[in-house]
N, C-alpha and C positions, 0 to 999 in steps of 0.2 A: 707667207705660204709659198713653198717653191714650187715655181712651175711643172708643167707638162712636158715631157719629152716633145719632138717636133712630130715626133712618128705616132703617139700616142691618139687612142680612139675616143672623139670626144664625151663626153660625160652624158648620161641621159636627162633632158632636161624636162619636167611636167611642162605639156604646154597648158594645163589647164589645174591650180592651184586653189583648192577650198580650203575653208580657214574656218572653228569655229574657236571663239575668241575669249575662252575663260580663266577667267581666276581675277579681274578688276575689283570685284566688292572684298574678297579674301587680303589682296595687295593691302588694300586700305588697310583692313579691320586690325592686321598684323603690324601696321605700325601707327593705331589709335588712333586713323582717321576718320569723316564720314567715307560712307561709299565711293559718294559720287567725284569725289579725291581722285579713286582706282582708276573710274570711267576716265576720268580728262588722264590721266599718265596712258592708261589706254588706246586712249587717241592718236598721242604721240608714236607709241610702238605700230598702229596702222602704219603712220608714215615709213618709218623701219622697213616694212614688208612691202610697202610698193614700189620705192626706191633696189630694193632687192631683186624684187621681180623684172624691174626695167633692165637693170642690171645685167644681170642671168640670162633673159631672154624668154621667162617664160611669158606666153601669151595672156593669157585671162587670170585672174585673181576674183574668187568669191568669197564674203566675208560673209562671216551670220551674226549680224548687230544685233538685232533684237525678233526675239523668235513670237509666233503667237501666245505663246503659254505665260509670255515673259509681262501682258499687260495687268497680268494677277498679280505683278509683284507690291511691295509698298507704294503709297500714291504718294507719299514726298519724292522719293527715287526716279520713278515713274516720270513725274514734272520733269526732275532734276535730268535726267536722259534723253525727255525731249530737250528741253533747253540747251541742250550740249549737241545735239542733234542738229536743230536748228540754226544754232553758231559754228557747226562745223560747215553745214550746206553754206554759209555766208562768206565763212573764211576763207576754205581750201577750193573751193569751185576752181578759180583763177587759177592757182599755181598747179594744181591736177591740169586743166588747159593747156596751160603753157609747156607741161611736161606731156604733150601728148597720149594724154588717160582719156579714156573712154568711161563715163559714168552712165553707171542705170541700178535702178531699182527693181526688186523682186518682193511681191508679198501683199498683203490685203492693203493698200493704200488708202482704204476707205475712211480705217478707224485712223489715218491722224488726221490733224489739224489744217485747213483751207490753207495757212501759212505755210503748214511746211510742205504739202503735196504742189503748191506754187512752184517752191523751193525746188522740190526735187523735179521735176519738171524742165525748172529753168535748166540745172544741170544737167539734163539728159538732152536738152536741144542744143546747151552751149556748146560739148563735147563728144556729138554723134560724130563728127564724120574723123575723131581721132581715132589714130591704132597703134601705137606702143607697147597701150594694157588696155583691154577689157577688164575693169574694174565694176564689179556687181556687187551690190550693200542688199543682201534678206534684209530686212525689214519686216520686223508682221507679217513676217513667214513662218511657214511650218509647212514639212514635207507632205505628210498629209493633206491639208491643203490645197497646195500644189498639184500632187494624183485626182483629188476630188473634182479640181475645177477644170483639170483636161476633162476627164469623163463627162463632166457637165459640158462640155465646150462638144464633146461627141455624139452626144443623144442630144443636143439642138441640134445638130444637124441630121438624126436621124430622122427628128419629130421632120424637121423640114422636108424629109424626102432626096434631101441630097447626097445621104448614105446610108446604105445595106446593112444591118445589126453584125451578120455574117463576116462584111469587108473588115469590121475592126478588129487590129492587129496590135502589135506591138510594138509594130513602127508609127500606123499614125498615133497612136498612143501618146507616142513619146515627142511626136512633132507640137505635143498641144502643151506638155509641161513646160516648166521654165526654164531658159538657156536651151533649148532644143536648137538655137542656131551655133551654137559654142560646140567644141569636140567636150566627153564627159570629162570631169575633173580625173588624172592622173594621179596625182594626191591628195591625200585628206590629211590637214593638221592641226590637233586639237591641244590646246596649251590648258594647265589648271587641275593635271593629275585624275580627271574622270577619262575612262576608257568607253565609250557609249556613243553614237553620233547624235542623239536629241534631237530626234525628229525632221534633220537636214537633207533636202538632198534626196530622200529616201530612193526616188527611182532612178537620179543619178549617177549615187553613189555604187551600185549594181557590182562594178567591175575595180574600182578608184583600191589604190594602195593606203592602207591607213595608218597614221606616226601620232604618237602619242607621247606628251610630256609632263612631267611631275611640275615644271615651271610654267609662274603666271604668266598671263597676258603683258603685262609693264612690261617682264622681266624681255621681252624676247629682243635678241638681237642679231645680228647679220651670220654668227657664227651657227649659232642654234639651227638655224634656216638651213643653213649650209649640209648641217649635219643630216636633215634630214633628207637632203636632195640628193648627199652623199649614199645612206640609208637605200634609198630610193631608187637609185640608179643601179643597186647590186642585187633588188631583184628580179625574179623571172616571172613574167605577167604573162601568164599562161590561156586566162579568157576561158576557160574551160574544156581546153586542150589540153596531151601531154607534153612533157617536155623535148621530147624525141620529134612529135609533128612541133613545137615551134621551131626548136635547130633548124629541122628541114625547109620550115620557110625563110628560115632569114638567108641560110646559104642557098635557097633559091634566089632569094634578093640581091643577092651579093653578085651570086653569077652574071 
């Protein structure tokens, strides 16, 4: 790839990267595997994108592993995804560490297993006080969710008496969902040819740019990414403004 001119304006980079991660079980089925084949080649391409991310420079990376909806699926699978689950928290903790990743979880943590909420645990205290990448795995999440249990986090503290029905806003609204200490995801990147976000993110995703690809989850590699950042970077994120008042504030910035 040839460089940059030396005068040339850097590239806009997401500092805040969501990912929902489909097409694993389709990988398989297309080349007469089981599933859970897709899943583990899946795995692999996570590494792909955080290495990417480190890279590039963007800040945060959210991945959506396995959504709420996703514990109705077949219960050989099911197993089969924790157990890959589980041996991932076992394998990659360390070298996530050592590459100064920031691990956390996001999502109903109740419904898995004493092992694996140990698990995630341990990685969330190994790896707090890294900053390279904020790296967040949904888990037993669902956007939904997520909105339901700020509001429930809100009217406990109405019942409490510690806030006014009236004070609530939109901002502390949004202080109560998940990642509210993270700036909102910049991009959204959905691999696996559905155009839809499934239930991610939902009050997040609000404002996020969205890139969509006809290529699976395995298939993804450093160029793909690239493309989309490329994508990304050429448009005008307006926020509900026009594009005459953003000109104006950037050449106010500029001044």
């Amino acid at each position: 790839m040839p460089s940059e001119p030396a005068n040339a304006a850097p590239a806009r980079i997401p500092r805040h990267l969501a990912v929902i991660m489909d097409g694993n079980g389709r990988w398989a089925e297309r080349r007469r595997r089981p599933r859970i084949i897709g899943h583990r080649a899946g795995a692999r391409a996570v590494n792909v994108c955080i290495d990417f991310c480190i890279e590039r420079g963007v800040q945060a990376l959210t991945l959506f592993a396995f959504s709420s909806e996703n514990w109705g699926r077949p219960e050989d699978e099911v197993g089969g995804l924790m157990k890959l689950f589980l041996n991932a928290l076992e394998r990659e903790v360390e070298e996530l560490d050592r590459r100064g990743v920031r691990v956390r979880f996001i999502g109903e943590r109740e419904r898995f297993s004493d092992k694996i909420r140990e698990r995630m645990a341990a990685a969330e205290r190994q790896t707090e006080r890294n900053g390279a990448l904020h790296l967040t795995i949904a888990a037993s999440y669902g956007g939904r969710w997520d909105i339901a249990q700020a509001a429930r986090s809100l009217a406990q503290d109405v019942a409490a008496g510690r806030l006014a029905p009236q004070d609530i806003d939109e901002r502390l609204l949004g202080a109560r969902v998940c990642l509210a200490d993270l700036p909102p995801p910049d991009l959204f990147i959905r691999t696996g040819g559905d155009t839809r976000i499934s239930n991610f993110l939902l009050w997040q995703l609000a404002y996020t740019e969205l890139w969509f690809t006809e290529a699976l989850w395995p298939e993804l590699d450093a160029a793909m990414l690239q493309r989309a950042l490329d994508e990304y970077a050429g448009r005008e994120r307006r926020f509900g403004l026009t594009g005459a008042q953003i000109a104006a504030q950037t050449n106010e910035t500029v001044e």
